[in-house]
C-alpha positions in Angstrom: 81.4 102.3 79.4 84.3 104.0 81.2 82.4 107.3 81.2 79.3 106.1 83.0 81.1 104.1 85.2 83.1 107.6 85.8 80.2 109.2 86.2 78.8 106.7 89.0 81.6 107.1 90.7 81.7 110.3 90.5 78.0 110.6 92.0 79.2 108.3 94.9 81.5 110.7 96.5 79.8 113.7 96.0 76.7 112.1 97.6 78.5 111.1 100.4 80.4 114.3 101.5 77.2 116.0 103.4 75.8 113.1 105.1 78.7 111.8 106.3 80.4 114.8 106.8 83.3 114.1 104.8 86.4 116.3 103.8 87.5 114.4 100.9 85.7 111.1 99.5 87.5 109.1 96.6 87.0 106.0 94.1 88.5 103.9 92.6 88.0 101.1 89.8 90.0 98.2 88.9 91.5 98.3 85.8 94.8 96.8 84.2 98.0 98.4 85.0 99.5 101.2 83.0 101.4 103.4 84.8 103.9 100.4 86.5 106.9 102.5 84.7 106.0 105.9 87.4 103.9 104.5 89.7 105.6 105.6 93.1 104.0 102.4 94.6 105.4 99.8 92.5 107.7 98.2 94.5 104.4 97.3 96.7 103.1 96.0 93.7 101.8 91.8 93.6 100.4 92.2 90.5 100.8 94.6 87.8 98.6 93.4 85.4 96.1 95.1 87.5 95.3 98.3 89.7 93.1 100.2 91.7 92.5 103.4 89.6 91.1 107.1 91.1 88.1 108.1 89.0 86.5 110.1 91.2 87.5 112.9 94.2 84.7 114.9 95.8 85.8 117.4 98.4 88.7 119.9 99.5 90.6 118.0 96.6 88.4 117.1 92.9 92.0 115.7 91.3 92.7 112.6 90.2 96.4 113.0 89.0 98.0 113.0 92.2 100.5 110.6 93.7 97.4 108.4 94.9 95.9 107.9 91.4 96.9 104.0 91.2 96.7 101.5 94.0 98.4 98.6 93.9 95.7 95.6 95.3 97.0 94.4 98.7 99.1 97.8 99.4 98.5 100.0 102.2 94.8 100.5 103.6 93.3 101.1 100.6 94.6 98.0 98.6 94.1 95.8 101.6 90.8 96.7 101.4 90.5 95.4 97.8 92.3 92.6 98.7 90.0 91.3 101.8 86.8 92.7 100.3 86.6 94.2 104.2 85.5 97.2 105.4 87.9 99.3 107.2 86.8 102.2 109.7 89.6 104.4 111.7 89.0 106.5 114.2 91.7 106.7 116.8 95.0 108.0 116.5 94.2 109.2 113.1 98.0 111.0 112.5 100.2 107.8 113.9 98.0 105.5 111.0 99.9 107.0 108.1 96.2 107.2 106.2 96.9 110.6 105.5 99.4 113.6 106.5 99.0 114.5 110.0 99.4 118.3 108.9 96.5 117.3 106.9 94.2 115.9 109.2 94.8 118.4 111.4 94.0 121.0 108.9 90.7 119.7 107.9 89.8 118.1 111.0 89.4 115.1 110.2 88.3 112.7 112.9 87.8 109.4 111.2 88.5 107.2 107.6 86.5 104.4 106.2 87.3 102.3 103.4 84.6 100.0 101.4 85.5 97.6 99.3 83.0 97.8 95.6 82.4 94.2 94.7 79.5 92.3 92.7 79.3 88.6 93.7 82.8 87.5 93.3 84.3 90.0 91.2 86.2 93.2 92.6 85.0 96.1 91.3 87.0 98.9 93.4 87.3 100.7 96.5 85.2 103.8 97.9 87.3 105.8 101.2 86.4 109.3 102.7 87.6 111.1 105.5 84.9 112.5 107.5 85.3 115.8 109.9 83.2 113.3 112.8 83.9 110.1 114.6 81.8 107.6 112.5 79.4 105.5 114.1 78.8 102.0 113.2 74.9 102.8 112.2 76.7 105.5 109.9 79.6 103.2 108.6 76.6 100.5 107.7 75.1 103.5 105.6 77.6 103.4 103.6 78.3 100.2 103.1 74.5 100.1 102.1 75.6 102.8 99.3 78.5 100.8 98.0 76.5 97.8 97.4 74.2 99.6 95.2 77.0 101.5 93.2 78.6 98.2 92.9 75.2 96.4 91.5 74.5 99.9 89.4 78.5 99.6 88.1 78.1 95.6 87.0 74.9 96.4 85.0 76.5 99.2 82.9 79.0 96.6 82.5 76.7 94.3 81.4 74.6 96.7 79.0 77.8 97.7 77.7 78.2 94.0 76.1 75.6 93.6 74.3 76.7 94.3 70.7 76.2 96.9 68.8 73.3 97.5 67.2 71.7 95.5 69.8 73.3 97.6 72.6 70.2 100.3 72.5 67.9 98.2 70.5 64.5 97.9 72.0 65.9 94.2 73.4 63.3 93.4 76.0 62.6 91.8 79.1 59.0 90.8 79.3 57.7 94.8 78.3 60.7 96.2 79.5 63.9 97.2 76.9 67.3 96.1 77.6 68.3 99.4 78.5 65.5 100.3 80.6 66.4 97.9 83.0 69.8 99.3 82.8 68.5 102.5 83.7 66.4 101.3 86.9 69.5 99.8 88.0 71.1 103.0 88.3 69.1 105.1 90.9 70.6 107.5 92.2 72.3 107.0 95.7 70.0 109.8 97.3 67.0 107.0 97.1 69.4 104.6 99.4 70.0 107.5 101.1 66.1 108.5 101.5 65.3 104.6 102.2 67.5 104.3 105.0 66.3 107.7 106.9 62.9 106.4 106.2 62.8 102.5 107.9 64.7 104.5 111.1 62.3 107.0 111.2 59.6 104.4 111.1 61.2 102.8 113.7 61.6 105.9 116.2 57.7 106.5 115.2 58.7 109.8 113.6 61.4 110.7 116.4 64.7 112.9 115.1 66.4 114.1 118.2 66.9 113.1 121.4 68.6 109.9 122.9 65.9 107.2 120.9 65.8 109.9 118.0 66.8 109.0 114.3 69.4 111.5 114.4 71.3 109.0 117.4 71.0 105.9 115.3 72.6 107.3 112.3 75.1 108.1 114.1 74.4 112.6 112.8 73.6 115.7 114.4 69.4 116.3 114.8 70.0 119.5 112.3 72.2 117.8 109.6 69.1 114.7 109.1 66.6 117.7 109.3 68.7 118.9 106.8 68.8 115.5 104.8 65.3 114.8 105.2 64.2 118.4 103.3 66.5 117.9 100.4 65.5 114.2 99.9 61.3 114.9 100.8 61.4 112.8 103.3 58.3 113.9 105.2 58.6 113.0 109.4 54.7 112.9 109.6 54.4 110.1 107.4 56.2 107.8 110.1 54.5 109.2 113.2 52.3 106.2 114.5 48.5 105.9 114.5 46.7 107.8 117.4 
């Protein structure tokens, strides 16, 4: 189970740094504390008996080892977000919020930091954060957020799969037609289709508009060449939306 949900992770912040423009994107997964003993942030620690762990880092830094790889729920930005289940979106005074290095943000020019919490009903699942080069729109933040939810719904069902017991687990257990693990499977699209979704209803929207000031490209919140960009890797086709003559 830990490896697929490593995995899913791991395909969130990858899928995330060219749409959003991101320098660095990061996840991480509640699980129970282990590391209490080194952990640089346990004197900000509530509760040890749980953490925020970093399974996945997509962008100018893939480690997950560093001095960032537990988060203590309810410290600092990224534990507060775990903590109120609230998004959190930065994009002023980026070196004075102590998100990040200033030499850093400088460096990579970053201009903004968002921070999603990853929960299924009422259980906390983890965090998802990325620094993007670009001030992030709302429309774009809201993206996102759409993308969390779904790895949050696709991380619960891998947990749930993962219960049944074995032999059962990958028996042909069956929902109507439909195996147990099949509807796993089909919960765990990737986050490209969200992606793909998303560009499509604006598009439909704008009647098949990219650019200009009622263009997709201004609702997302992205440059006209980056969703051109987006829509030819995903086959989204922009005639497909244009209205009836």
């Amino acid at each position: 189970m830990a490896d697929r949900r490593g995995e899913l992770a791991r395909s969130l912040a990858m899928d995330l740094l060219e749409p959003c423009d991101a320098v660095l994107a990061r996840v991480w997964l509640v699980a129970p504390g282990d590391l209490c003993a080194t952990c640089p942030m346990r004197p900000e620690c509530p509760d040890p008996s749980r953490c925020l762990h970093l399974v996945a880092s997509a962008g100018v830094n893939t480690r997950v080892d560093g001095p960032f790889r537990r988060f203590p729920i309810g410290a600092r930005r990224v534990g507060q977000v775990a903590s109120t289940r609230q998004r959190f979106l930065a994009t002023d005074d980026l070196p004075a919020s102590g998100l990040a290095e200033p030499a850093w943000l400088e460096a990579h020019g970053v201009r903004s930091f968002a921070a999603l919490p990853l929960a299924h009903g009422d259980e906390l699942l983890g965090v998802l954060a990325l620094f993007s080069r670009r001030t992030m729109s709302e429309a774009e933040a809201q993206t996102v957020e759409v993308a969390a939810r779904h790895a949050s719904h696709a991380l619960a069902a891998i947990r749930t799969s993962s219960d049944i017991p074995t032999p059962t687990k990958r028996s042909r257990r069956r929902t109507g037609d439909v195996a147990q693990d099949d509807v796993a499977s089909a919960d765990l699209r990737t986050l490209a289709e969200i992606e793909r979704a998303a560009i499509e209803r604006v598009l439909a929207h704008t009647g098949g508009r990219v650019s200009g000031p009622r263009g997709a490209a201004r609702i997302l919140g992205i440059k006209p060449t980056t969703l051109a960009s987006r829509m030819l890797k995903l086959g989204v086709r922009r005639k497909a939306h244009l209205p009836p003559r």
